[in-house]
C-alpha positions as CSV (number, residue, x, y, z in Angstrom):
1,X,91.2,81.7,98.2
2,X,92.5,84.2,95.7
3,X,93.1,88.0,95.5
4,X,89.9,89.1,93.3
5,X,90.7,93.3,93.8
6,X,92.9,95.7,94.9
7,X,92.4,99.3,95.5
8,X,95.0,102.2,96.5
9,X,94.1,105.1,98.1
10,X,96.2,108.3,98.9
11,X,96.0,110.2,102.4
12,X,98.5,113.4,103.4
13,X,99.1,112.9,107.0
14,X,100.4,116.0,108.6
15,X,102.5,116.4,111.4
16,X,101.4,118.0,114.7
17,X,105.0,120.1,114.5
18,X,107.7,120.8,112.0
19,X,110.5,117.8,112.3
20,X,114.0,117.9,111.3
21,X,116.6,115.2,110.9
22,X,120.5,115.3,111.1
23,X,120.9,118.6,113.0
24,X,118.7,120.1,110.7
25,X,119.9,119.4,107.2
26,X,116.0,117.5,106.5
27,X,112.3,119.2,107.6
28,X,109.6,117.5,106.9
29,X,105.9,118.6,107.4
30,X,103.4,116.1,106.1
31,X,103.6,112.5,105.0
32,X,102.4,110.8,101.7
33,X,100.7,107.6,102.7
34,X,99.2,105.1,100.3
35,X,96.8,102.5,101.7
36,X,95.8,98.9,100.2
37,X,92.8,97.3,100.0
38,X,92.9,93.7,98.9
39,X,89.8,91.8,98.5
40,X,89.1,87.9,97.9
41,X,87.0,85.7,96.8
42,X,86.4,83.7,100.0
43,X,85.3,87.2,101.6
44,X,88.3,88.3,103.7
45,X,89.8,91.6,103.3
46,X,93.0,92.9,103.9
47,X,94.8,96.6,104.3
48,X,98.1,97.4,104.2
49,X,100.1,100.7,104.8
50,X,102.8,102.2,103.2
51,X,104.2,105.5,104.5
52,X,107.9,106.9,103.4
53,X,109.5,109.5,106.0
54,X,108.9,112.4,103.0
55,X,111.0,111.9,99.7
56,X,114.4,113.3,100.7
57,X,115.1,110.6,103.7
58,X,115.8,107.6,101.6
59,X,115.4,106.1,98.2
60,X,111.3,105.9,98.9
61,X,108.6,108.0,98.2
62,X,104.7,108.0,98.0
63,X,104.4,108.8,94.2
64,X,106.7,105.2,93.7
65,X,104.6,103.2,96.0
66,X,101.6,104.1,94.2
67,X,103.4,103.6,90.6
68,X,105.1,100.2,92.0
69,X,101.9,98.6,92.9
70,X,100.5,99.2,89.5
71,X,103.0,97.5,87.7
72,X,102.8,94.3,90.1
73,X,99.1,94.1,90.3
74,X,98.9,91.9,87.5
75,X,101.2,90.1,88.8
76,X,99.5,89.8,92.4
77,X,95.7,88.9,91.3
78,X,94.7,85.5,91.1
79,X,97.0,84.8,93.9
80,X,96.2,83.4,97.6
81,X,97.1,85.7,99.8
82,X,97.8,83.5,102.5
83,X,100.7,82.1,100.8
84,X,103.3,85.3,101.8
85,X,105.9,83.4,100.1
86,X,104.2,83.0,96.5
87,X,103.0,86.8,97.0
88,X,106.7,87.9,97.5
89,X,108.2,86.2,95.0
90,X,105.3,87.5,92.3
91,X,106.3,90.8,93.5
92,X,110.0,90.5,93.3
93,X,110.0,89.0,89.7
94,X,107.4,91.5,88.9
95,X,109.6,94.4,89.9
96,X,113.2,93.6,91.0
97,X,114.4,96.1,94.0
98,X,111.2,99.1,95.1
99,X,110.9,97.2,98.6
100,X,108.9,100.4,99.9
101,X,106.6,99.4,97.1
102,X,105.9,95.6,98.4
103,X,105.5,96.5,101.9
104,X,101.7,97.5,102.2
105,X,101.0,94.6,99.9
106,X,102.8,92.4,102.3
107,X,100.8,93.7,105.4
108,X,97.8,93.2,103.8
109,X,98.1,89.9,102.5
110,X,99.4,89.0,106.5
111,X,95.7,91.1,107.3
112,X,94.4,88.2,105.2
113,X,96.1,85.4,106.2
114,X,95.5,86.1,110.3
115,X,91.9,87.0,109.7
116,X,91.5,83.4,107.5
117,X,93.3,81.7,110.6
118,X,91.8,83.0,113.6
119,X,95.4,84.9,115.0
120,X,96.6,87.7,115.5
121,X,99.7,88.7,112.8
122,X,102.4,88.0,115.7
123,X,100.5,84.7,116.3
124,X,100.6,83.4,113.2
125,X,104.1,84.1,113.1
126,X,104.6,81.9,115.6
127,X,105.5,84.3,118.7
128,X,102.9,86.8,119.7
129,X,104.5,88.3,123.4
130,X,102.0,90.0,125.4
131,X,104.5,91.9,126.8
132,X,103.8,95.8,126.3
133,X,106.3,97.1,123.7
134,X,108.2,101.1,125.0
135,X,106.8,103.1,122.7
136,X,110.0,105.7,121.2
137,X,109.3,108.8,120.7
138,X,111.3,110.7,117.6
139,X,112.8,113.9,118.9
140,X,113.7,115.7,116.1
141,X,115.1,118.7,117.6
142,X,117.7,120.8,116.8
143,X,119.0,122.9,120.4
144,X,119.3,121.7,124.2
145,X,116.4,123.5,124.8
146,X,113.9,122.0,121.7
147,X,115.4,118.3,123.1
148,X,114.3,119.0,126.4
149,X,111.1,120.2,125.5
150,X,110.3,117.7,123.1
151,X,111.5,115.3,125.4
152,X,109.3,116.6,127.9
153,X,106.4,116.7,125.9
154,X,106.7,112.9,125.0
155,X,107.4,111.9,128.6
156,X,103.9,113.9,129.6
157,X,102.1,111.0,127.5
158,X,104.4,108.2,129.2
159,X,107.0,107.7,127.3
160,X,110.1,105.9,128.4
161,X,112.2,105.4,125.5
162,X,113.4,108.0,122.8
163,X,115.2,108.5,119.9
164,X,117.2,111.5,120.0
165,X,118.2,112.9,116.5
166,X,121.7,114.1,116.1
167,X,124.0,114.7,113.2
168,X,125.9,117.4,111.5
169,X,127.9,119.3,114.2
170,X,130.4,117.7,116.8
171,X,130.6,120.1,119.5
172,X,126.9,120.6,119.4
173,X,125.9,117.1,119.6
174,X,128.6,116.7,122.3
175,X,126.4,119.2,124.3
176,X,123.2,118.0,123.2
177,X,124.2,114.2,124.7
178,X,125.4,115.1,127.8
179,X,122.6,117.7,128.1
180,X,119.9,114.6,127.7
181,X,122.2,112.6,129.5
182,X,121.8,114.7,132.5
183,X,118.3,114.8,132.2
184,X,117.9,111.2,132.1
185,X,115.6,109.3,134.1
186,X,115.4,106.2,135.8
187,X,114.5,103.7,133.5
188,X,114.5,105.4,130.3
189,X,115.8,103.6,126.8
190,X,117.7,106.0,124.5
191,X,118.9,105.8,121.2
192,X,120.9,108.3,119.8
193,X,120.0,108.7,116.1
194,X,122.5,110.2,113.6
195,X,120.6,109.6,110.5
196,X,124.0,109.5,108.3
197,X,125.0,112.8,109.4
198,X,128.6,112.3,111.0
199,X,131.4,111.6,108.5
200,X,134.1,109.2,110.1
201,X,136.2,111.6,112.0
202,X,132.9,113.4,113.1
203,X,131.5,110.2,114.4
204,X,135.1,109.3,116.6
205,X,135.4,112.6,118.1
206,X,131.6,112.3,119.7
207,X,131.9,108.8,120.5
208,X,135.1,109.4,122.2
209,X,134.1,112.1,124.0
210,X,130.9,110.7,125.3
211,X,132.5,107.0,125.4
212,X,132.5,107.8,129.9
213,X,128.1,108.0,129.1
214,X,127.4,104.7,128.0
215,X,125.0,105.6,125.2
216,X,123.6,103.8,121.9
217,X,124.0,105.5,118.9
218,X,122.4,104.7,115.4
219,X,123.5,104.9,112.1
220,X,126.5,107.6,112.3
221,X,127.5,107.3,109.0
222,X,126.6,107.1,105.7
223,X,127.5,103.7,104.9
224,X,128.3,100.1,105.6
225,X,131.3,100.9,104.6
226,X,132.1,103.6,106.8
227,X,130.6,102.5,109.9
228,X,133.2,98.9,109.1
229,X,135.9,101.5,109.0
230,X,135.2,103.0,112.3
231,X,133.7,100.0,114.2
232,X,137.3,98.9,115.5
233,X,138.2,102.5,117.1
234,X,135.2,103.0,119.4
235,X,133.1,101.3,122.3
236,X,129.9,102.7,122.0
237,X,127.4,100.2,120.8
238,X,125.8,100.9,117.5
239,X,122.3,100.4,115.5
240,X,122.3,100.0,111.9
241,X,119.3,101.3,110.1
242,X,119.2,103.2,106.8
243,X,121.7,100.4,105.8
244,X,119.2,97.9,106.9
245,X,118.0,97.5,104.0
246,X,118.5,93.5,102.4
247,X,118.9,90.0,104.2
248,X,122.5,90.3,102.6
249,X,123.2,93.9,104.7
250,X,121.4,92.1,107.6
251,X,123.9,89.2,107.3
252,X,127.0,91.2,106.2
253,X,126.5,93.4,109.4
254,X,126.3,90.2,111.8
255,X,128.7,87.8,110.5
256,X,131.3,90.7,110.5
257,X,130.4,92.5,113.6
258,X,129.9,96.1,112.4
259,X,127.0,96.7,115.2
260,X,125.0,95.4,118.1
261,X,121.7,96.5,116.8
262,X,119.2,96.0,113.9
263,X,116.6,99.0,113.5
264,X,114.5,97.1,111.4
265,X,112.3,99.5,109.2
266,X,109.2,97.7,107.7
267,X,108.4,99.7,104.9
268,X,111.9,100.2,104.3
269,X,112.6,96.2,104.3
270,X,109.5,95.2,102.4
271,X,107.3,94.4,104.8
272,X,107.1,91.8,107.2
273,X,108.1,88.8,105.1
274,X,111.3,89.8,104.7
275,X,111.6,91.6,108.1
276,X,111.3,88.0,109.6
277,X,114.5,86.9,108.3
278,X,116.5,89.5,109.4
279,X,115.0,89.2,112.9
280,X,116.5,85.4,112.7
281,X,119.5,86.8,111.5
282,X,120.1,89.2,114.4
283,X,118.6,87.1,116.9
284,X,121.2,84.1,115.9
285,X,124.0,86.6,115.9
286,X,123.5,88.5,119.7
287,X,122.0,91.5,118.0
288,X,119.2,93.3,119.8
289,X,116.1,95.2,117.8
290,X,114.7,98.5,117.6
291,X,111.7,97.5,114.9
292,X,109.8,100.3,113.3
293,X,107.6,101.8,110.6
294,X,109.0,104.4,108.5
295,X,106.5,106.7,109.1
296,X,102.0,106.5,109.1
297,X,98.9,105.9,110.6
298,X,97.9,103.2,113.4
299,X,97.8,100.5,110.7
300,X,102.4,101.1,110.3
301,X,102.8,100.9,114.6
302,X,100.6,97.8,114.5
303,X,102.8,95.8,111.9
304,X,105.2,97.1,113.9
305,X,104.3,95.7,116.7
306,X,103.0,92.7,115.5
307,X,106.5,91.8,114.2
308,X,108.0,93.4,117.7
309,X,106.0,90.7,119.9
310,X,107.8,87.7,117.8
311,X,111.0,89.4,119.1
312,X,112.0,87.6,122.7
313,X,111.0,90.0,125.3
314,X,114.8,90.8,126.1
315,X,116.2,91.5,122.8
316,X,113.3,94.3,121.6
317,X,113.9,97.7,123.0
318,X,111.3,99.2,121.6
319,X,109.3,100.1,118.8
320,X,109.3,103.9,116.8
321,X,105.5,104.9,116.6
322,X,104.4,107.8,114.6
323,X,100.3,108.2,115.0
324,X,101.1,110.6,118.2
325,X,103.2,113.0,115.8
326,X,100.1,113.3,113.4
327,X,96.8,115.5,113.8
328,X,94.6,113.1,111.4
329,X,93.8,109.7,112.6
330,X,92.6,107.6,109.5
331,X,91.0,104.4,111.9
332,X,89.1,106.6,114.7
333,X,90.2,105.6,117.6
334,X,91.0,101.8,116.8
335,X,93.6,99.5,116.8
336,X,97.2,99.7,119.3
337,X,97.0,103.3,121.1
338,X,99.4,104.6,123.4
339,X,98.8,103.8,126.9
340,X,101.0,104.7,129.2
341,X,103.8,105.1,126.3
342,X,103.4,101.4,125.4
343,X,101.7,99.6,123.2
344,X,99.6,96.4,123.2
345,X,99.4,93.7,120.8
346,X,95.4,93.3,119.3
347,X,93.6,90.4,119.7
348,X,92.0,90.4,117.1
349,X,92.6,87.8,114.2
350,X,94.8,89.5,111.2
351,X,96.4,93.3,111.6
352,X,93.8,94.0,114.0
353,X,92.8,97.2,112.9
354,X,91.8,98.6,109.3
355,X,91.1,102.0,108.6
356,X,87.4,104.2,108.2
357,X,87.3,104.1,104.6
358,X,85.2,107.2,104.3
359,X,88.3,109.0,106.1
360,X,90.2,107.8,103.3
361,X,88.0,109.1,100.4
362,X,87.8,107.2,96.8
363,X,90.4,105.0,95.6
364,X,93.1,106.4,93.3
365,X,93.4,103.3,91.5
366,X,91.7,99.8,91.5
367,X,93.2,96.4,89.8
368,X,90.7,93.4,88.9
């Protein structure tokens, strides 16, 4: 089997409301999603997904996926997709570094290689949990009340588990903690997410005042580096993610015991190949998982979840969706949906869902 075409398409995804990170300092509106299409000559076709969180989160944005794939495509045809391994390597001798870039071609080659094997991604992969994965919802709020009414709003569609966004202002994300805190139900996972926005001496005057709550927090600084520094004078269990970025951060975080938790990123990571390994890494090392898209469309949560249901049942949390924050849906109705704020793994061989192409529109670009 080889890799005969590859198309890219281009989709703005909107956001049903305005979303801010780190106490405000980041809004974001729409998202810039690219979409693969990778076609063989033995007849199986493959899509892939890659959506950046807007262009001002982290070194990613739409315009570079689009750019990156053109300059590995060369590099890519000819290829079997079913062999991951060969596909990454192509891709990282093609372009060194760009992991964004290599994600949706990852996802799709996975499509390819499920679909040719009868499995389901997780399957494949050699641990596909039926266990319904806690959907988190993203509460990017700024005030006590836009948390609880966020909050509220998620918990109407079933959700359990959240990510609350803090950052940027001690005594009001004191307030804002012990405001959700109250509010807390029975049950419910939370994850409060800093998004780099404490420096050190910000981050140890919440986490000691909150130490009596018990909480999670995730990635309070801005670095490895910092959260190292602070990682000795604290209690409060904490998730790396913007940091998550390489197998050598994933291994340098475990082996020195910076945190208790990967937030594994796909797009971020480059995709699921490379996701894999730092799920061994963690999973070795006592280190529980939040796994994630960055951002996107039904086709994002279902690698999500796909590389989720390999997790055992008791070291996932939960996985970050985003099609409920978005008024388009690009796959009509298909593919993982929310149902009761959890999602289910597909059954169906590959990704399990591909998108309505007419939705989409023409390609941007297409390599032969």
């Amino acid at each position: 089997m080889k890799i005969t075409r590859i198309s890219v398409y281009q989709q703005d995804l909107p956001l049903e409301h305005p979303y801010w990170l780190s106490g405000g300092r980041l809004k974001f509106e729409c998202l810039d999603a690219s979409f693969v299409k990778i076609e063989t000559d033995a007849g199986f076709v493959g899509w892939g997904e890659g959506t950046p969180w807007g262009h001002t989160y982290v070194p990613a944005h739409g315009p570079g996926i689009r750019a990156g794939i053109e300059t590995m495509a060369p590099f890519i045809l000819g290829l079997d997709p079913r062999l991951v391994l060969e596909v990454e390597r192509a891709m990282d001798l093609a372009l060194p570094g760009h992991l964004y870039a290599k994600s949706p071609i990852d996802m799709a080659c996975w499509d390819i290689a499920g679909q040719a094997a009868g499995l389901p991604i997780a399957d494949l992969m050699g641990g596909g949990s039926r266990t319904p994965r806690p959907i988190a919802s993203s509460v990017g709020a700024k005030t006590i009340e836009d948390t609880r009414a966020v909050m509220d709003r998620y918990r109407q569609r079933g959700y359990i588990a959240h990510s609350v966004k803090i950052g940027g202002d001690v005594a009001r994300d004191i307030a804002r903690i012990r405001d959700v805190e109250d509010q807390r139900r029975v049950g419910e996972i939370i994850l409060y997410d800093v998004n780099r926005g404490w420096t050190r001496q910000q981050a140890l005057r919440v986490l000691s005042a909150t130490e009596d709550l018990n909480i999670m927090v995730e990635q309070p600084c801005e670095s490895l580096k910092d959260i190292a520094a602070i990682s000795g004078k604290h209690a409060t269990p904490v998730s790396v993610d913007e940091c998550l970025v390489t197998l050598q951060d994933a291994v340098a975080v475990a082996e020195n015991g910076w945190a208790e938790i990967f937030g594994i990123k796909l797009n971020r990571v480059g995709g699921l190949t490379k996701a894999a390994r730092m799920r061994d890494v963690a999973l070795a090392h006592g280190i529980d998982m939040f796994v994630m898209a960055t951002g996107g469309s039904v086709l994002a949560d279902a690698e999500a979840l796909h590389l989720a249901a390999t997790i055992p049942d008791d070291h996932c949390h939960a996985v970050w969706a985003c099609q409920d924050m978005l008024t388009v849906d690009i796959a009509d109705g298909r593919g993982p949906r929310n149902k009761d704020g959890h999602l289910h793994l597909p059954e169906a061989p590959g990704l399990g869902v591909h998108p309505d192409e007419e939705a989409l529109g023409d390609p941007l670009a297409v390599y032969s």
